[in-house]
C-alpha positions in Angstrom: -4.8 -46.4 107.5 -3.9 -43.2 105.4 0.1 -43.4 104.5 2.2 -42.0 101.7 3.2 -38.8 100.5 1.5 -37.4 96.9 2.8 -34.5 95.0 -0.9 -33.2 93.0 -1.6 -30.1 91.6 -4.2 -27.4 92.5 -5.8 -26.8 88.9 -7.3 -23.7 87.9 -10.8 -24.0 89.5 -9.6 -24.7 93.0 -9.2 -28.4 92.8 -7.3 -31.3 93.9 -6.8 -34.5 93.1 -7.0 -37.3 96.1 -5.3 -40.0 95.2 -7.5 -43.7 95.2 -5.5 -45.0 98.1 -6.7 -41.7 100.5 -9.8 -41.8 99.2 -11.1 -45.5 100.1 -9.7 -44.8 103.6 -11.6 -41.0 103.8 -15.0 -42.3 102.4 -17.2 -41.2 99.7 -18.2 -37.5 101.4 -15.0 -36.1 104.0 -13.8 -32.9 105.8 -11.3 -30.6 105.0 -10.3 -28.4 108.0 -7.8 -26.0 109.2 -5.1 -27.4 110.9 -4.9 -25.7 114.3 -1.1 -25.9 115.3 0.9 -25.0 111.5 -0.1 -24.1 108.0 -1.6 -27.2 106.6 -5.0 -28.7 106.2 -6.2 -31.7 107.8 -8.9 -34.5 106.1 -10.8 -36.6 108.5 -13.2 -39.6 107.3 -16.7 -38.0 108.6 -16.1 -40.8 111.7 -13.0 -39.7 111.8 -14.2 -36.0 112.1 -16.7 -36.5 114.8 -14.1 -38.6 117.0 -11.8 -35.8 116.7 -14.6 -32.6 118.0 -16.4 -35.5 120.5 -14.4 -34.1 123.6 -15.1 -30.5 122.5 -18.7 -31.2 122.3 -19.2 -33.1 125.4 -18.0 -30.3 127.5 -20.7 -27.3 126.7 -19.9 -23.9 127.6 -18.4 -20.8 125.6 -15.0 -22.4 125.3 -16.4 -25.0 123.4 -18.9 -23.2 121.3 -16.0 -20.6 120.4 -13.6 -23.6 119.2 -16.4 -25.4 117.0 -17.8 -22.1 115.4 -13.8 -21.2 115.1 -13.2 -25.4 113.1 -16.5 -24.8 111.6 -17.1 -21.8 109.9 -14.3 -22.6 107.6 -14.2 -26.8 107.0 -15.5 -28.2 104.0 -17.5 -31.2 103.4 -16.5 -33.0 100.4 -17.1 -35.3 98.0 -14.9 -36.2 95.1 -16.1 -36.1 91.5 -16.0 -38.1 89.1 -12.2 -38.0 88.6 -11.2 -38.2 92.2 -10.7 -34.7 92.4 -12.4 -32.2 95.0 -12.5 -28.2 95.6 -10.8 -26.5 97.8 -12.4 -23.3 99.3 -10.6 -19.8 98.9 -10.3 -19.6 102.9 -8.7 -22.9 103.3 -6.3 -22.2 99.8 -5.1 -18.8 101.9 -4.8 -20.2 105.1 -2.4 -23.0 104.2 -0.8 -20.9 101.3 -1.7 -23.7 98.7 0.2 -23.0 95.0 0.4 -24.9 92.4 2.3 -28.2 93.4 0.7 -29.3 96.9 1.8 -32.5 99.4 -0.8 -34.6 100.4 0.5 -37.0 103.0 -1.4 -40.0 105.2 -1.0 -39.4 108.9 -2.3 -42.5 110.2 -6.7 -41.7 110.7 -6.0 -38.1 108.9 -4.4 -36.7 106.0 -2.3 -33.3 105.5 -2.4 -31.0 102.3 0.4 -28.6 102.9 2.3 -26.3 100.1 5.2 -28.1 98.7 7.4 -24.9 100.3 5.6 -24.9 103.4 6.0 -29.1 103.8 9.4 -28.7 102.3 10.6 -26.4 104.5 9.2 -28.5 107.5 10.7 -31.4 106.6 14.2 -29.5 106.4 14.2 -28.1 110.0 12.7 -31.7 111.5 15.7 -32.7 114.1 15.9 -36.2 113.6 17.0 -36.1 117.8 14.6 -34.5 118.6 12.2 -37.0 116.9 14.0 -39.6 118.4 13.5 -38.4 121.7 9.9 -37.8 121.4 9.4 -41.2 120.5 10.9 -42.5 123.2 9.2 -40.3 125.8 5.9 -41.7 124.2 7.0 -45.1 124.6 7.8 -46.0 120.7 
């Protein structure tokens, strides 16, 4: 289970750090994608990945070609050297706004990397209500 929240720094070449605990949950090689609904990346395990796209690819058709050419054409496949760190595409950098300082947090069977401005600011405006309520209306 991925948990925690990490504060690592994007280094000069376009690299992260993953911490140890992320990285024995996400496996030796993982994805980096595009988050589809806010600026942040996503990291899936490679099962993990192919659970997430099984219902787009079991329903053929333009729809779901469009959506995996769209998740596709700008994930990475990863695989951390030495020193746990691994490199972050210039599309995926843009896209999320990644600086310096970055959050990495677990979200259960995927991680985020966010900005630190761009989590920051997300975790200002959460309505603690409102997150309340959704809990409840799941069942939790």
């Amino acid at each position: 289970m991925l948990t925690g929240e990490f504060r690592p720094t994007l280094d000069p070449k376009n690299r992260i750090f993953v911490p140890s605990k992320l990285r024995e949950e996400l496996g030796e090689t993982f994805m980096i994608v595009r988050d589809t609904r806010v600026k942040c990346l996503k990291m899936y395990s490679l099962e993990g990945w192919a659970e997430f796209i099984r219902p787009i690819k079991e329903k053929r058709g333009e729809k779901s070609e469009m959506i995996l050419r769209t998740l596709h054409s700008t994930a990475a496949q990863v695989t951390p050297d030495s020193q746990g760190r691994v490199l972050i595409p210039n599309k995926l950098i843009e896209f999320a706004g990644l600086e310096k300082t970055i959050v990495v947090i677990g979200c259960y069977d995927y991680a985020e990397i966010w900005s630190e401005n761009g989590y920051d600011s997300m975790v200002a405006s959460q309505d603690d209500d409102a997150l309340r309520d959704a809990m409840e209306e799941l069942g939790l």
